[in-house]
N, CA, C and O atoms as a Maestro MAE file, in Angstrom:
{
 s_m_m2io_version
 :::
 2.0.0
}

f_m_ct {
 s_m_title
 :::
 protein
 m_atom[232] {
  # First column is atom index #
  i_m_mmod_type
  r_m_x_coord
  r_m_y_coord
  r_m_z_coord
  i_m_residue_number
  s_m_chain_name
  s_m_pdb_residue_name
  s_m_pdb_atom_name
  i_m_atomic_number
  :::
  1 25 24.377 1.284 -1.835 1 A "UNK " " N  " 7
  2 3 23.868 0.410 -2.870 1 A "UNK " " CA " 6
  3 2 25.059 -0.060 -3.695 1 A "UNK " " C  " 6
  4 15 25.796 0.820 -4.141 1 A "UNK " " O  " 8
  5 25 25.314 -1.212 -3.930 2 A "UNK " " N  " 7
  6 3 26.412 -2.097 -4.317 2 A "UNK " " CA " 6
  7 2 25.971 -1.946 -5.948 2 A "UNK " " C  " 6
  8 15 24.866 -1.533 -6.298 2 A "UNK " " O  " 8
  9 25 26.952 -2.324 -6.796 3 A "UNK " " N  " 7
  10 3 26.903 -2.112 -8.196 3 A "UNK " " CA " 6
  11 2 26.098 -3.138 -9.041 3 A "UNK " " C  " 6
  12 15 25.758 -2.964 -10.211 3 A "UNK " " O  " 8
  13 25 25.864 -4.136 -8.347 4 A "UNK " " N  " 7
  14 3 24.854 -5.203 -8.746 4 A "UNK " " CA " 6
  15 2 23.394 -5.065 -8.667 4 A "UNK " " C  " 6
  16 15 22.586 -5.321 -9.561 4 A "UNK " " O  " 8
  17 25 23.192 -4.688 -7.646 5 A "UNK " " N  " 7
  18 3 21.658 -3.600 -7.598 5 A "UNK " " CA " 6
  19 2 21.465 -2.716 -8.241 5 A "UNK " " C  " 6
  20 15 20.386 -2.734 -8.834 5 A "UNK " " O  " 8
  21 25 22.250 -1.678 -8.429 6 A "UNK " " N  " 7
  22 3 22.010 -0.744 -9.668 6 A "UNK " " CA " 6
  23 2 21.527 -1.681 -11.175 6 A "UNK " " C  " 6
  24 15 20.507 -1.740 -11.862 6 A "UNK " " O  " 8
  25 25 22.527 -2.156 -11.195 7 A "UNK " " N  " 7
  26 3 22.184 -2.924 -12.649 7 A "UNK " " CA " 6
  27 2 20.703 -3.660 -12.628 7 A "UNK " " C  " 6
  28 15 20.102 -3.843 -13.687 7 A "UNK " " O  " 8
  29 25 20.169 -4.057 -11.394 8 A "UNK " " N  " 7
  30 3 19.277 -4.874 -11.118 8 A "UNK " " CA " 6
  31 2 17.812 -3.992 -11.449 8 A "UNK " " C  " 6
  32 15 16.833 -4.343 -12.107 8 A "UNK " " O  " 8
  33 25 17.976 -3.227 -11.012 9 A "UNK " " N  " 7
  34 3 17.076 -1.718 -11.211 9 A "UNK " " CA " 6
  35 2 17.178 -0.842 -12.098 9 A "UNK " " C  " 6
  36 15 16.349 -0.049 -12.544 9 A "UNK " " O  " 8
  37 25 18.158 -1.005 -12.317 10 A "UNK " " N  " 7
  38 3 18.496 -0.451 -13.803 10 A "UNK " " CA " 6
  39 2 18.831 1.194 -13.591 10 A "UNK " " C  " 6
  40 15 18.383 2.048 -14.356 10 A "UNK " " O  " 8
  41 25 19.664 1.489 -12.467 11 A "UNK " " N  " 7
  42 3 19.817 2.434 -12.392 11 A "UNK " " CA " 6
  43 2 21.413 3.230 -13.027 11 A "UNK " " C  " 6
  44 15 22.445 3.226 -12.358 11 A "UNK " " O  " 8
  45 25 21.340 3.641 -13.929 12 A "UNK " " N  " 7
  46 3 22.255 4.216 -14.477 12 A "UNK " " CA " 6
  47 2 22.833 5.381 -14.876 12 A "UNK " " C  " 6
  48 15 23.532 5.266 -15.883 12 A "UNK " " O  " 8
  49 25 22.766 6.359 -14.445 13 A "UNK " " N  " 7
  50 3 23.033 7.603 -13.918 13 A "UNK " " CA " 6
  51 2 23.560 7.595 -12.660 13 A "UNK " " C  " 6
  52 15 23.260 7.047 -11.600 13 A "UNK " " O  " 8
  53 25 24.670 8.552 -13.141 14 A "UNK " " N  " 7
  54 3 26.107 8.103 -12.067 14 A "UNK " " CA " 6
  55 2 25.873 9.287 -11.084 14 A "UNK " " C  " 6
  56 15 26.565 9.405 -10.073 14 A "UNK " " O  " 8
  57 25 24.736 10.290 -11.450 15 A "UNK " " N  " 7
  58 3 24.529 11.372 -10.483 15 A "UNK " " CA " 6
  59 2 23.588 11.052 -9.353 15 A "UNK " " C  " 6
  60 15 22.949 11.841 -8.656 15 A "UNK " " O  " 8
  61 25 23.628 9.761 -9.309 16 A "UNK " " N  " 7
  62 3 22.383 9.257 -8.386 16 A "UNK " " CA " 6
  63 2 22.711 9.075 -7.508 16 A "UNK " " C  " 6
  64 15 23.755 8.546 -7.889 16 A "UNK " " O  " 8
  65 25 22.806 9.003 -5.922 17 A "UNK " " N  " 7
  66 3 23.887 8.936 -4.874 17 A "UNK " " CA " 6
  67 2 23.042 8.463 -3.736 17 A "UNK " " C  " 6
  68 15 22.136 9.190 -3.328 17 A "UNK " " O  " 8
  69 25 23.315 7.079 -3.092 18 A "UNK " " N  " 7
  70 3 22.616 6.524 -2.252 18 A "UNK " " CA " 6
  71 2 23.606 6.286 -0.912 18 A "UNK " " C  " 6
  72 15 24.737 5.801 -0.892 18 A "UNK " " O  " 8
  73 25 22.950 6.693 -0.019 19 A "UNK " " N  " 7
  74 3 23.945 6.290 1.521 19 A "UNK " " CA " 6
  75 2 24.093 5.016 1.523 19 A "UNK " " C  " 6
  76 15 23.188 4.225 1.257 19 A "UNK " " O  " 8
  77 25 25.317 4.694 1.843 20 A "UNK " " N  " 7
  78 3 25.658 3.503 2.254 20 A "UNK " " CA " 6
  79 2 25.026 2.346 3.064 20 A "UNK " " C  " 6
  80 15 24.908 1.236 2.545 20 A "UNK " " O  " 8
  81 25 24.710 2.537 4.045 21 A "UNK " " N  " 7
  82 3 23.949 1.514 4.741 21 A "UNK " " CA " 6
  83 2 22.192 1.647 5.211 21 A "UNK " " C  " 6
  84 15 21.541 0.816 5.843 21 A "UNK " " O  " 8
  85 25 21.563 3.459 4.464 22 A "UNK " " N  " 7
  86 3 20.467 3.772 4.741 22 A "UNK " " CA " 6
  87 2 19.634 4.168 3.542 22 A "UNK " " C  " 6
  88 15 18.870 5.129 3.632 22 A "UNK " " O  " 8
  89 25 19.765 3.344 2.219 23 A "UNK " " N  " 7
  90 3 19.309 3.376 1.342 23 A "UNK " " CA " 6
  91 2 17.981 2.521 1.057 23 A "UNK " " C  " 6
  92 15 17.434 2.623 -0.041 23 A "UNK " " O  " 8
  93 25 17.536 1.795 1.913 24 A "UNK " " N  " 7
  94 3 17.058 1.042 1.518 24 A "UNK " " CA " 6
  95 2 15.891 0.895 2.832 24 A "UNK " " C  " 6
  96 15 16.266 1.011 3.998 24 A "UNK " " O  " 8
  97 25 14.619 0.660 2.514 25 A "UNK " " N  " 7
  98 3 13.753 0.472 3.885 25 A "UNK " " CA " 6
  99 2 12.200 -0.037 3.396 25 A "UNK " " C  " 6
  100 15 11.563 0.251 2.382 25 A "UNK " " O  " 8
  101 25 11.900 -0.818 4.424 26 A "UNK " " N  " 7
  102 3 10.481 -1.300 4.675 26 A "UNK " " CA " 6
  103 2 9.521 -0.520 5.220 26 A "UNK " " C  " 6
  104 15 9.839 0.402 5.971 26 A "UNK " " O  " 8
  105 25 8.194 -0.794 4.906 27 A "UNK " " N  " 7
  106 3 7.294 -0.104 5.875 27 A "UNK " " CA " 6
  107 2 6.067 -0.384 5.744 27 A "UNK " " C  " 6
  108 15 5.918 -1.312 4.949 27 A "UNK " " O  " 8
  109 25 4.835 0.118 6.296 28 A "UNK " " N  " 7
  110 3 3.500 0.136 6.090 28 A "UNK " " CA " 6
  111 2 2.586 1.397 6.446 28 A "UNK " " C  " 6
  112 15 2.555 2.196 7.382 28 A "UNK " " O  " 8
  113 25 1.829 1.203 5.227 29 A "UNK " " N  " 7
  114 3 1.154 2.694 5.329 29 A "UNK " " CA " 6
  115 2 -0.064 2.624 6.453 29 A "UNK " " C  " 6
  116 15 -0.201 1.790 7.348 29 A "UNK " " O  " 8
  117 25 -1.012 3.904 6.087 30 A "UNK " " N  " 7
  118 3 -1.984 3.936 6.696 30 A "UNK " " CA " 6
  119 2 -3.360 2.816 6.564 30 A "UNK " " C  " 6
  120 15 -4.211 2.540 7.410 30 A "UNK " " O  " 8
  121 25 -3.154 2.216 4.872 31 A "UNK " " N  " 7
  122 3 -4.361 1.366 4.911 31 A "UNK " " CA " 6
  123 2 -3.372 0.042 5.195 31 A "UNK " " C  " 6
  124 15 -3.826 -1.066 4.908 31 A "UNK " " O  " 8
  125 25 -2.293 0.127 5.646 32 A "UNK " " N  " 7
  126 3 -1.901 -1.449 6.383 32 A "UNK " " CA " 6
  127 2 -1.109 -2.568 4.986 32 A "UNK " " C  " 6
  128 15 -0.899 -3.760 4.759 32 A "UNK " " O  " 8
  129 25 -0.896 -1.178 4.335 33 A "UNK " " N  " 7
  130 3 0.159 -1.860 2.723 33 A "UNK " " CA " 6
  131 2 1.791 -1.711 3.306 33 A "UNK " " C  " 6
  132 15 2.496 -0.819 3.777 33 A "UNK " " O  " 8
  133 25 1.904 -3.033 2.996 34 A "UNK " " N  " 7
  134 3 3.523 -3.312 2.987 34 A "UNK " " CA " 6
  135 2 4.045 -2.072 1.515 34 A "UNK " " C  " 6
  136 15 3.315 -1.617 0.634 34 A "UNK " " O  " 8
  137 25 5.530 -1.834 1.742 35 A "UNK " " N  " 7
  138 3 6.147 -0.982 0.914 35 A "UNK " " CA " 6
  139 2 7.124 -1.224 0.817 35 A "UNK " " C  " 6
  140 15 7.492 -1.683 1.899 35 A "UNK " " O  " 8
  141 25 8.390 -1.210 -0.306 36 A "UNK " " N  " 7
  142 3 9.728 -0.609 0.006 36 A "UNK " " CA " 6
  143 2 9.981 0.181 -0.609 36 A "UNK " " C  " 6
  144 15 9.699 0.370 -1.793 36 A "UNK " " O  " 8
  145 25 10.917 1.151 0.530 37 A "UNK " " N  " 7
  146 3 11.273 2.412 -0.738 37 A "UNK " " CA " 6
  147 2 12.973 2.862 -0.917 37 A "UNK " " C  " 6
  148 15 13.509 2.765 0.187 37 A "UNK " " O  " 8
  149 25 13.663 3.184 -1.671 38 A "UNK " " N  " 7
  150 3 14.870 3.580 -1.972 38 A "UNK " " CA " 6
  151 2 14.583 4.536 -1.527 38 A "UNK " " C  " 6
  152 15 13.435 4.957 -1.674 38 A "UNK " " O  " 8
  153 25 15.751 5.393 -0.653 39 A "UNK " " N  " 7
  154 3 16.056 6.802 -0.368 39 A "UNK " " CA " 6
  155 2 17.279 7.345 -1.153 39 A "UNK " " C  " 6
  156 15 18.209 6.660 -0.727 39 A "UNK " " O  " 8
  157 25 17.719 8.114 -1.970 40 A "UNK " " N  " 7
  158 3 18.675 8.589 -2.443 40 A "UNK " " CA " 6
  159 2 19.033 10.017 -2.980 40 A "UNK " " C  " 6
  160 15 17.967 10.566 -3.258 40 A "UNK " " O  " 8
  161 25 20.103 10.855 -3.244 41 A "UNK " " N  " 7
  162 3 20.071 12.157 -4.077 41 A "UNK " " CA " 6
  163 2 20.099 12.569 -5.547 41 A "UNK " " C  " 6
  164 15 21.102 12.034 -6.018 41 A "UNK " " O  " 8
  165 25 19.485 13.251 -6.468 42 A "UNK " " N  " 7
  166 3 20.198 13.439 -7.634 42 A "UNK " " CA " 6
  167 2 20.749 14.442 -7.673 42 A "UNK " " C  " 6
  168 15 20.066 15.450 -7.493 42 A "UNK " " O  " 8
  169 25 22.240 14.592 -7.928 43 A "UNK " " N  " 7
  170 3 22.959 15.829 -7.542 43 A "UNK " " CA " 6
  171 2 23.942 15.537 -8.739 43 A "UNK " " C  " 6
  172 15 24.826 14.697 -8.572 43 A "UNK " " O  " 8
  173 25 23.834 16.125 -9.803 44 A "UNK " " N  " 7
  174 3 24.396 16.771 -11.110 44 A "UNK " " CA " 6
  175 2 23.932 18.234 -11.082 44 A "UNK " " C  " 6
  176 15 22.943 18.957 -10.958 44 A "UNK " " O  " 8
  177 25 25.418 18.218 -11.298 45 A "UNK " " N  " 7
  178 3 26.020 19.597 -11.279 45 A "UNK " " CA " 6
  179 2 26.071 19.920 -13.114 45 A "UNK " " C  " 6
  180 15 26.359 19.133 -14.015 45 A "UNK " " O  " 8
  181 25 25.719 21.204 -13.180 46 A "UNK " " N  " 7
  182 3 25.183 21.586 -14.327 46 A "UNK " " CA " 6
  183 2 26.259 22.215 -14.839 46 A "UNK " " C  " 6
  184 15 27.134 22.666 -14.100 46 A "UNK " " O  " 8
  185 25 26.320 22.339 -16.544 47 A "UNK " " N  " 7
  186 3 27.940 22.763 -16.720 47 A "UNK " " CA " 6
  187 2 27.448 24.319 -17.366 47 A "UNK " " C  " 6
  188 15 28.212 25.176 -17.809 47 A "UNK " " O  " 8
  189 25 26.576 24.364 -17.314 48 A "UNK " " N  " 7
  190 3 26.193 25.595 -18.108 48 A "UNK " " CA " 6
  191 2 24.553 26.287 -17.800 48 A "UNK " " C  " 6
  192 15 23.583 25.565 -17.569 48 A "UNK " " O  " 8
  193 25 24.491 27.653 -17.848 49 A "UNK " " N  " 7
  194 3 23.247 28.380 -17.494 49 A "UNK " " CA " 6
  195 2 21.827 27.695 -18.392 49 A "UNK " " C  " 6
  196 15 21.828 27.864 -19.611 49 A "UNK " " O  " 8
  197 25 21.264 27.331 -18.085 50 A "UNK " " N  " 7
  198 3 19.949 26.888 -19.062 50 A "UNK " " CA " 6
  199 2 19.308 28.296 -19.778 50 A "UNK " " C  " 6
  200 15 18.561 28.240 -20.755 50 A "UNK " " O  " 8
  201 25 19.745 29.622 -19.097 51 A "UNK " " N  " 7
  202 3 18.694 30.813 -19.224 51 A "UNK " " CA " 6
  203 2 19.391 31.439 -20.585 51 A "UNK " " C  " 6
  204 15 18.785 31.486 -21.656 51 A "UNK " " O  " 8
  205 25 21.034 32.015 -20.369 52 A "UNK " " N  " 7
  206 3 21.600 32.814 -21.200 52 A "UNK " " CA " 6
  207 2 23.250 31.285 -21.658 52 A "UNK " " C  " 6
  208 15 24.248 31.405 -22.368 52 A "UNK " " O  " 8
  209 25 22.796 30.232 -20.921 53 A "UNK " " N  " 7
  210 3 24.257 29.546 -21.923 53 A "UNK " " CA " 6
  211 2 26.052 29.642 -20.913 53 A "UNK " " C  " 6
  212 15 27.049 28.973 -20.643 53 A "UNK " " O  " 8
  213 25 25.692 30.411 -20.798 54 A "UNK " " N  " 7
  214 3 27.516 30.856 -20.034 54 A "UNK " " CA " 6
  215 2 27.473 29.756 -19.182 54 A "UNK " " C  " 6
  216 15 26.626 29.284 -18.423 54 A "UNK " " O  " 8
  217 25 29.039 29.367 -19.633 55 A "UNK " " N  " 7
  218 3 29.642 28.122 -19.314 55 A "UNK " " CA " 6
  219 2 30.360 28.421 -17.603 55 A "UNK " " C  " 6
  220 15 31.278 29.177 -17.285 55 A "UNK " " O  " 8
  221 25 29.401 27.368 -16.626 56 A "UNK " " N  " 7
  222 3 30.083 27.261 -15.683 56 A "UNK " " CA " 6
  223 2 31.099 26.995 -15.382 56 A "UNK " " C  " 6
  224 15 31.506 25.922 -15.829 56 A "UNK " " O  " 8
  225 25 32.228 27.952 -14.311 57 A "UNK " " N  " 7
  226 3 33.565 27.434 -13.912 57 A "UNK " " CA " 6
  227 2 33.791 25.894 -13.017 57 A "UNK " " C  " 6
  228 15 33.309 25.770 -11.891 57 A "UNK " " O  " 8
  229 25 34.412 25.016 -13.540 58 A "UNK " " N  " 7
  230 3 34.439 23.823 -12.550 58 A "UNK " " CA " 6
  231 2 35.769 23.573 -11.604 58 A "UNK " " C  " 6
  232 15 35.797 22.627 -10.816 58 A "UNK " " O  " 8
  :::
 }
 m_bond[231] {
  # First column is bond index #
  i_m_from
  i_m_to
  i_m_order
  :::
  1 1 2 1
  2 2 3 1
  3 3 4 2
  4 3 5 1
  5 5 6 1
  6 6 7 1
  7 7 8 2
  8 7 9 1
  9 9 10 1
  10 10 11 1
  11 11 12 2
  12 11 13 1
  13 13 14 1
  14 14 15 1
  15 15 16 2
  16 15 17 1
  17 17 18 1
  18 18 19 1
  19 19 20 2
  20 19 21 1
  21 21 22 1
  22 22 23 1
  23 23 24 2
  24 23 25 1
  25 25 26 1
  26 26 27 1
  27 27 28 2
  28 27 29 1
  29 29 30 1
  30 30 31 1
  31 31 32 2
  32 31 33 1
  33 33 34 1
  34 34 35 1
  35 35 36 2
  36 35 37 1
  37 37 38 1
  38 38 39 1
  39 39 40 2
  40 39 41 1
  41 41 42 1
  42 42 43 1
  43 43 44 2
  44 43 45 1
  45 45 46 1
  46 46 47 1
  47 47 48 2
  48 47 49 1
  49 49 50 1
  50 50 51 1
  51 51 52 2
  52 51 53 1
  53 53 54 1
  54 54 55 1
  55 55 56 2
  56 55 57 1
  57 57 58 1
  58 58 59 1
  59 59 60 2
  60 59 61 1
  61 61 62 1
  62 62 63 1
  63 63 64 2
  64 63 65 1
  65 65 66 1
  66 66 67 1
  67 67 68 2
  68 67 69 1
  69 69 70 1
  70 70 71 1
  71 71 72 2
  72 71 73 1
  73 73 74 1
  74 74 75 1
  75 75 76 2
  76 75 77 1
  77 77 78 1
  78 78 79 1
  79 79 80 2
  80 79 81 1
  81 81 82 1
  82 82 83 1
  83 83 84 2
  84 83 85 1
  85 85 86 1
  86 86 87 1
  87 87 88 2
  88 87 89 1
  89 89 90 1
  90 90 91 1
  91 91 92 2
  92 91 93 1
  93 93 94 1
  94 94 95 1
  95 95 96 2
  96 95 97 1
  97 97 98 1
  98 98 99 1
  99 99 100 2
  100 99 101 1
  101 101 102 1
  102 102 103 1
  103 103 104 2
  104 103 105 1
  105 105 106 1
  106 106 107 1
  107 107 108 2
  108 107 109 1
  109 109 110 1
  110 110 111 1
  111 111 112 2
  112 111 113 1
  113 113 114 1
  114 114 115 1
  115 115 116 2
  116 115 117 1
  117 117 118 1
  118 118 119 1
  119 119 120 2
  120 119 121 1
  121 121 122 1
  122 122 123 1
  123 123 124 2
  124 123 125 1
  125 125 126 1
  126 126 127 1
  127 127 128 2
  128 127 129 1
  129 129 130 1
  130 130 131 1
  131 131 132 2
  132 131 133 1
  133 133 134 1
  134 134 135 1
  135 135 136 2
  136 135 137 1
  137 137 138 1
  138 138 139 1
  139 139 140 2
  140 139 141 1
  141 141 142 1
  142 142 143 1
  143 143 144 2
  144 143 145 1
  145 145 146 1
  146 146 147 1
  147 147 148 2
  148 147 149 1
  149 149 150 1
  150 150 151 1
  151 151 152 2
  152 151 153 1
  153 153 154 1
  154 154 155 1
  155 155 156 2
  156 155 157 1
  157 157 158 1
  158 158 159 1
  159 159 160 2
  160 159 161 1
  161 161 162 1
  162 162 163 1
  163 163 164 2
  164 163 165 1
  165 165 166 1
  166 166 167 1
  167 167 168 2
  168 167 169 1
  169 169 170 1
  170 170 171 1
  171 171 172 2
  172 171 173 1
  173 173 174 1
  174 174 175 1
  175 175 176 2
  176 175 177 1
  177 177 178 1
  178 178 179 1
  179 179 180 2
  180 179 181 1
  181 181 182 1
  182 182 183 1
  183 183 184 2
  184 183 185 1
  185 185 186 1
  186 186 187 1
  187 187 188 2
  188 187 189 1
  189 189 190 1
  190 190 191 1
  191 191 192 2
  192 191 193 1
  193 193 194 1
  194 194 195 1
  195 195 196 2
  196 195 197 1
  197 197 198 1
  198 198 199 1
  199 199 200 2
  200 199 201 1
  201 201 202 1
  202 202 203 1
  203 203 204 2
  204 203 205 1
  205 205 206 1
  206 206 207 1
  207 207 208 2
  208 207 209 1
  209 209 210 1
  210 210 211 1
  211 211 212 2
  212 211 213 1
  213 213 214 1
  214 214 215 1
  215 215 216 2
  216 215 217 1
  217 217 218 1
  218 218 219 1
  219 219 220 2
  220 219 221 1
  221 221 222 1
  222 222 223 1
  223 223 224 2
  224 223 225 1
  225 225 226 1
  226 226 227 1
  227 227 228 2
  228 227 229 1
  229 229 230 1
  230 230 231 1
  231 231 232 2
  :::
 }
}
């Protein structure tokens, strides 16, 4: 996903991570509905324990 689409969608969170050329796809369901859907990861890495606080090593 190119940086102009993000903006387009408004996606802004830099932990968002889309494959290069397989981000993106058409389809149709079972009652015969057109779709598109983004495929992508959210992978932020956490700097610290949510439970007790202690600061992760990076």
């Amino acid at each position: 996903m190119d940086k102009c689409t993000r903006e387009l969608l408004g996606f802004q969170d830099e932990s968002l991570i889309f494959e290069k050329d397989r981000w993106f796809s058409r389809g149709v369901d079972k009652k015969n509905r057109k779709f598109n859907r983004i495929d992508g990861l959210y992978a932020k890495v956490p700097t610290h324990c949510e439970s007790c606080g202690v600061l992760f090593q990076s």
